[in-house]
C-alpha positions as CSV (number, residue, x, y, z in Angstrom):
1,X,12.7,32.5,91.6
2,X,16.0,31.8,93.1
3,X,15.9,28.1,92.2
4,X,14.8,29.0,88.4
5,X,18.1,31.4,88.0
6,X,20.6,29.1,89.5
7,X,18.6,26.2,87.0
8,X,18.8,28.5,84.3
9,X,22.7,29.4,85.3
10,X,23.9,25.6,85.3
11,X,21.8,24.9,81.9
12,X,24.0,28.0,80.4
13,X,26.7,26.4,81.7
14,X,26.4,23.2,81.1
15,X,25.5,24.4,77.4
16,X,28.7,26.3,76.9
17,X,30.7,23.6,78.3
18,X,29.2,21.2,75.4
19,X,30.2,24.0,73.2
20,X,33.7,24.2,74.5
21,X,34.1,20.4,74.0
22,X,32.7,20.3,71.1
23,X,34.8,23.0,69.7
24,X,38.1,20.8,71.2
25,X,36.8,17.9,69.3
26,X,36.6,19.4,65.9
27,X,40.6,20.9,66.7
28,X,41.9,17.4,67.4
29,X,40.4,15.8,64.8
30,X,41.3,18.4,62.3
31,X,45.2,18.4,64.4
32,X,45.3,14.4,63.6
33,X,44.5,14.5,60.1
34,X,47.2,17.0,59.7
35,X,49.8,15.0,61.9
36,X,48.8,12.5,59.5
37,X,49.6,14.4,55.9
38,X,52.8,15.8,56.9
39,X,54.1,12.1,58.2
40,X,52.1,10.2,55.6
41,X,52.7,11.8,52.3
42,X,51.3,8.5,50.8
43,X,48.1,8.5,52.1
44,X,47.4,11.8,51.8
45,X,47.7,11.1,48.2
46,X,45.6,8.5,48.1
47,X,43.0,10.0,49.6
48,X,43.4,13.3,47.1
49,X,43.2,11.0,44.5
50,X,40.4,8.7,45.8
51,X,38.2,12.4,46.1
52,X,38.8,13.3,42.8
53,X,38.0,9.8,40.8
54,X,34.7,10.1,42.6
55,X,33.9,13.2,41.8
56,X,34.8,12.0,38.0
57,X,32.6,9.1,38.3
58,X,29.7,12.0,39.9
59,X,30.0,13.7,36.9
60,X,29.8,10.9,34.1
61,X,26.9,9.1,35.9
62,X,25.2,12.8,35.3
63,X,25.9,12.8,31.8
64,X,25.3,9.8,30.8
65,X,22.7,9.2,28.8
66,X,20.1,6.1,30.6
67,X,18.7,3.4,29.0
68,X,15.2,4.9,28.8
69,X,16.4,7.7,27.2
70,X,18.5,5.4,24.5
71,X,15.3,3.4,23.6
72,X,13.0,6.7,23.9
73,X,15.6,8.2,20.7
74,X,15.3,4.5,18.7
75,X,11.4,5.0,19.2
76,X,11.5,8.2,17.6
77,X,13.9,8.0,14.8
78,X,11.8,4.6,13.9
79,X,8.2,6.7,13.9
80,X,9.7,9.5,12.4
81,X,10.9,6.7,9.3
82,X,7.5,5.1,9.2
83,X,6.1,8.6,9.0
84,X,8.3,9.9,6.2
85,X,7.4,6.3,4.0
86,X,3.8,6.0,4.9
87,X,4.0,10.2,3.2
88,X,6.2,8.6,0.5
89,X,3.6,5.9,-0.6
90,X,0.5,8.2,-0.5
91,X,2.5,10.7,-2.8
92,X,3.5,7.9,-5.2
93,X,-0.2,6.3,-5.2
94,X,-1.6,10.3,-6.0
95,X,0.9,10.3,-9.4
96,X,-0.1,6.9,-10.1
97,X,-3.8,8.0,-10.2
98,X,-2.6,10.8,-12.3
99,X,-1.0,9.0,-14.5
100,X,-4.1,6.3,-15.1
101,X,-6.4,9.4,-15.7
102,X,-3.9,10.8,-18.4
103,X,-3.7,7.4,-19.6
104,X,-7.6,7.0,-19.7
105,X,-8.0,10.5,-21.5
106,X,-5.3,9.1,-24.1
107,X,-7.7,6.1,-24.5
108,X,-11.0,7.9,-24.7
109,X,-9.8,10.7,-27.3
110,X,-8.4,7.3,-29.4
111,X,-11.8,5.8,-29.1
112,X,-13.8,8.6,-30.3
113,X,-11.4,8.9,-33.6
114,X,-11.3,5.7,-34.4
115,X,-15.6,5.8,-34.6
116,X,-15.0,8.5,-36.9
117,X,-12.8,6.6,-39.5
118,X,-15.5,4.0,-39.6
119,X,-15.6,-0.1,-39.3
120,X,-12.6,-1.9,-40.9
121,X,-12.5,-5.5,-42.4
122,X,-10.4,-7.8,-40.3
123,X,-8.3,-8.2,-43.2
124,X,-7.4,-4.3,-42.9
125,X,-7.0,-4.7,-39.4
126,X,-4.0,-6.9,-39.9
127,X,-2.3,-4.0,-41.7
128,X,-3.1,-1.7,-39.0
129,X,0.3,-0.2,-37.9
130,X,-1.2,1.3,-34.0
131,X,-2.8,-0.2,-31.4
132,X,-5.8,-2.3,-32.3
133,X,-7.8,-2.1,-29.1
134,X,-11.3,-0.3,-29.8
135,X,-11.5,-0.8,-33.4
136,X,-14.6,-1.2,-34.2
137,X,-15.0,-4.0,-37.4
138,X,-17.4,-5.4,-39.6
139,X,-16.9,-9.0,-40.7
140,X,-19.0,-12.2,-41.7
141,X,-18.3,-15.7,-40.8
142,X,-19.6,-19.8,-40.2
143,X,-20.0,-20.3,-36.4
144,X,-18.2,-24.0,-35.3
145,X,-20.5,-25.5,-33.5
146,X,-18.4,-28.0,-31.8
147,X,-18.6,-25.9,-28.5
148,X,-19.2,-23.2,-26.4
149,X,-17.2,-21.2,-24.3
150,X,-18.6,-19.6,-21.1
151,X,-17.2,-17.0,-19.2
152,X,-17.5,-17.3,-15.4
153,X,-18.1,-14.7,-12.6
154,X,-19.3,-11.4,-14.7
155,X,-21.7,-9.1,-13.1
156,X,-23.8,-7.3,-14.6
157,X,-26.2,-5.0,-12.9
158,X,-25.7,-6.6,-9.3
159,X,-26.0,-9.8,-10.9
160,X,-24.1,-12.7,-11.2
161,X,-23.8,-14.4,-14.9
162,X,-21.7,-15.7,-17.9
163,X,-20.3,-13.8,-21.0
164,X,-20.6,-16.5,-23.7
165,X,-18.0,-16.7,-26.8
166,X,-18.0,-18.7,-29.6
167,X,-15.6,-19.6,-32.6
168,X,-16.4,-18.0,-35.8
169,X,-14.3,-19.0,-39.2
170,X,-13.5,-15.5,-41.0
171,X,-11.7,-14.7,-44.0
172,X,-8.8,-13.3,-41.4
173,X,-8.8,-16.7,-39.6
174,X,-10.2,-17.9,-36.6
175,X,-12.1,-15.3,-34.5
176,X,-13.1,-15.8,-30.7
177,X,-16.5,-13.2,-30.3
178,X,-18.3,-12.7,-27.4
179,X,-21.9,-12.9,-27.7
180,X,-22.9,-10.8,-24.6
181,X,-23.9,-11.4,-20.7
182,X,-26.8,-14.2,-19.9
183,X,-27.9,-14.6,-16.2
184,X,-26.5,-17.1,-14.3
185,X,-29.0,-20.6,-13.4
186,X,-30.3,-21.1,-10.3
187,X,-28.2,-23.8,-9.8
188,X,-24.4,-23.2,-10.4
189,X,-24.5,-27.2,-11.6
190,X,-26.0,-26.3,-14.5
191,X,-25.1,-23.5,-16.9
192,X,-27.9,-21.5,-19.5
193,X,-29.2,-22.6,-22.3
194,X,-28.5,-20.0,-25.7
195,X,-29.2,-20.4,-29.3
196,X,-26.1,-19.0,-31.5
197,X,-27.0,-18.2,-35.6
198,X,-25.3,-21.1,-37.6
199,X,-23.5,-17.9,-39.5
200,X,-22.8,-14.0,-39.2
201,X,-23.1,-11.6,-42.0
202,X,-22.8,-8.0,-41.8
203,X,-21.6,-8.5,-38.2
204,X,-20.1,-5.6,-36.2
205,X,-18.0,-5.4,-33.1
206,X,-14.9,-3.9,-31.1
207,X,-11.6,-5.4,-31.3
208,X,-10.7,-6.7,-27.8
209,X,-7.3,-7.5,-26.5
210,X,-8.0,-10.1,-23.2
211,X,-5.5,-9.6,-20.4
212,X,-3.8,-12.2,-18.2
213,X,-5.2,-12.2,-14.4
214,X,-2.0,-13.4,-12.5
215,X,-3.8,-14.2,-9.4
216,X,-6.6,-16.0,-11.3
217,X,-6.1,-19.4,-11.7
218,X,-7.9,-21.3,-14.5
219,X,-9.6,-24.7,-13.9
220,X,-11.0,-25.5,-17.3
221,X,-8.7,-28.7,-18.9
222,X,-11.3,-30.1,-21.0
223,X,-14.8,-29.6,-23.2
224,X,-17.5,-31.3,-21.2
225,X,-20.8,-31.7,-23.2
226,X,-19.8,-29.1,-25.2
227,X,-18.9,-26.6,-23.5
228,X,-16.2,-24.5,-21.9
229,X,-16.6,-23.3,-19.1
230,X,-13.0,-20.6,-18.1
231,X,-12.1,-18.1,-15.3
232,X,-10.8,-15.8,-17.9
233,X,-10.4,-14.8,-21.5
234,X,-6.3,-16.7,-22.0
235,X,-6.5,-17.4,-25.7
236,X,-3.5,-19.7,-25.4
237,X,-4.8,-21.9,-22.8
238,X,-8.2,-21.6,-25.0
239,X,-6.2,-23.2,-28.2
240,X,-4.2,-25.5,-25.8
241,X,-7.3,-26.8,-25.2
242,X,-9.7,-26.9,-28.3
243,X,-6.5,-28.0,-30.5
244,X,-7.3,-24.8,-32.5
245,X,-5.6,-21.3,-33.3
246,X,-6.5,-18.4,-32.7
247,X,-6.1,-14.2,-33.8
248,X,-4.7,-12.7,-30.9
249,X,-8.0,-10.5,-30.3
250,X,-11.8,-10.8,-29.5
251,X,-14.4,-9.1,-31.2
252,X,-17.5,-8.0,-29.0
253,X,-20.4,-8.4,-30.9
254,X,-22.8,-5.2,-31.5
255,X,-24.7,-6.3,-34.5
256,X,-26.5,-8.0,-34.9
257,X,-28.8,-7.2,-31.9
258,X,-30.0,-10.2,-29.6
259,X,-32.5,-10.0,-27.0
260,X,-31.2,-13.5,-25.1
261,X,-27.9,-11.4,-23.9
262,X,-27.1,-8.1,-22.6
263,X,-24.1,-5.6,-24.4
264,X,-23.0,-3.3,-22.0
265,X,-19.4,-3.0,-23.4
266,X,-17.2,-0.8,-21.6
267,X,-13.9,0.2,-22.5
268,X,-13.1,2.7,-19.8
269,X,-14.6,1.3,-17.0
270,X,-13.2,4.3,-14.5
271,X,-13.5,7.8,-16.1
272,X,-10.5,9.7,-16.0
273,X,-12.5,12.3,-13.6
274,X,-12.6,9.4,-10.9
275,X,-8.9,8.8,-11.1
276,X,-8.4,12.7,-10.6
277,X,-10.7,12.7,-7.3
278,X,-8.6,9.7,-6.2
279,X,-5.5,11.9,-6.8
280,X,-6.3,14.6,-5.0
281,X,-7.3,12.1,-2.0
282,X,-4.1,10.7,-1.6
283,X,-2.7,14.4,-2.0
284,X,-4.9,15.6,0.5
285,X,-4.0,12.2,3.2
286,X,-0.1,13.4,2.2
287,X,-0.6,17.0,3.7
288,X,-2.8,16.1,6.8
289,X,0.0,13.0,8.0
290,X,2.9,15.8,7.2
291,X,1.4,18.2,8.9
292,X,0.2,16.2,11.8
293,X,3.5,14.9,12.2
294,X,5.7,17.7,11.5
295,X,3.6,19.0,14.9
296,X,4.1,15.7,16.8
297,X,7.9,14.9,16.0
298,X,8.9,18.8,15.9
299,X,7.4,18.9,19.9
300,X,9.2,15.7,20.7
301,X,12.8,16.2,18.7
302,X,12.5,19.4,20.7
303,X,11.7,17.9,24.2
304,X,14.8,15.4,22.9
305,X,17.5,17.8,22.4
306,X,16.6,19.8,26.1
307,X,16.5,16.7,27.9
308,X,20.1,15.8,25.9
309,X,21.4,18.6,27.0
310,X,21.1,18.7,30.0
């Protein structure tokens, strides 16, 4: 016991004397570095100064905006520009399918009255002041039978065949008609055979105005055994070609009947109804991607502005 207390007494002392000298440390320092300012006024403004440009330098590298943060904010603005266009385009294509399905109504209601007035002459269809598409016409004529013009790629049913046309002289000129759809042969070498009538009378058709494929490209230069064979209905290549001119319209044949082709003709291929569903698609694709991102860039632009503000 008595060795334990006089252990225990020189540990406190010891203890207290490590105090004491530590205290005496801390006094001289703190007595040197003011010796030091009141003899050296220069230093102790340097190292005032020194202090306070890196606590200035502390506080811009906290404010500063990093690198990842920079690229994070491109990132978004760019998706948010994508986003807005992509919304753009899908409302543009949605009036664009509104406007084909007023444009198809237009065309259908003008069909339906120009059945009513009845079959014109070709010569009264040169004095017709409107549009001349759908028409339908009665007419008589001498076929040429120099040649025979085939039209290539036109499906019918699923299945792959010609539209044939032919020259017929009129009392208007020179009239292109199309005859109708024939299969196709089993080898594409060889196209099918048809009989035309050496003459029409009391033909009727629809007038026909061909349009221009720009990303068609036509390969027929020449008649080769008679025949023409084209990519598409371009009545100048077609008297370019033949040496021959040309009204700038086709009739398709109705009447009379022949059982060798097939005369589906169809004005309005898409109804107007289809070009309203496709509308309201587009419309519908719009909403979802606005709303969709409205949530995603709203949640992000928010996270954005916290973490700038800090």
């Amino acid at each position: 016991m008595n060795q334990t207390g006089s252990q225990s007494q020189q540990n406190y002392k010891h203890d207290t004397h490590g105090c004491q000298h530590s205290a005496s440390d801390v006094f001289a320092h703190g007595l040197a570095w003011r010796i030091v300012f009141q003899h050296n006024p220069h230093s102790q403004k340097q190292i005032y100064n020194h202090v306070n440009k890196q606590r200035h330098n502390n506080d811009f590298n906290q404010h500063k905006p990093s690198r990842q943060t920079f690229y994070s904010s491109r990132r978004w603005l760019l998706g948010l520009s994508l986003t807005v266009l992509a919304i753009l385009i899908m409302v543009r294509l949605g009036v664009w399918q509104l406007e084909r399905m007023e444009e198809k109504s237009l065309r259908l209601a003008s069909i339906a009255q120009k059945k009513l007035n009845g079959p014109l002459s070709l010569t009264e269809l040169k004095n017709a002041t409107q549009d001349i598409r759908d028409y339908p016409v009665a007419f008589y004529g001498r076929l040429q039978s120099d040649y025979i013009i085939y039209l290539d790629n036109q499906i019918e049913n699923g299945r792959v065949g010609y539209q044939v046309l032919a020259p017929v002289t009129t009392n208007a000129g020179q009239v292109l008609v199309n005859f109708g759809w024939v299969a196709a042969s089993f080898s594409r070498a060889q196209l099918p055979k048809v009989l035309l009538p050496a003459r029409l009378t009391s033909a009727q058709g629809i007038v026909s105005i061909p349009e221009n494929n720009p990303v068609v490209r036509e390969t027929a230069h020449h008649i080769v055994d008679g025949t023409l064979l084209i990519q598409q209905v371009d009545l100048q290549h077609i008297e370019k070609v033949t040496q021959q001119d040309f009204v700038p319209y086709v009739v398709q044949l109705q009447q009379p009947s022949d059982t060798q082709f097939v005369r589906n003709w169809q004005p309005v291929v898409m109804p107007p109804d289809k070009h309203l569903g496709y509308a309201i698609q587009w419309f519908g694709l719009a909403i979802a991607a606005a709303v969709i991102a409205g949530i995603v860039f709203f949640s992000r632009g928010k996270s954005h502005v916290q973490t700038k503000q800090k």
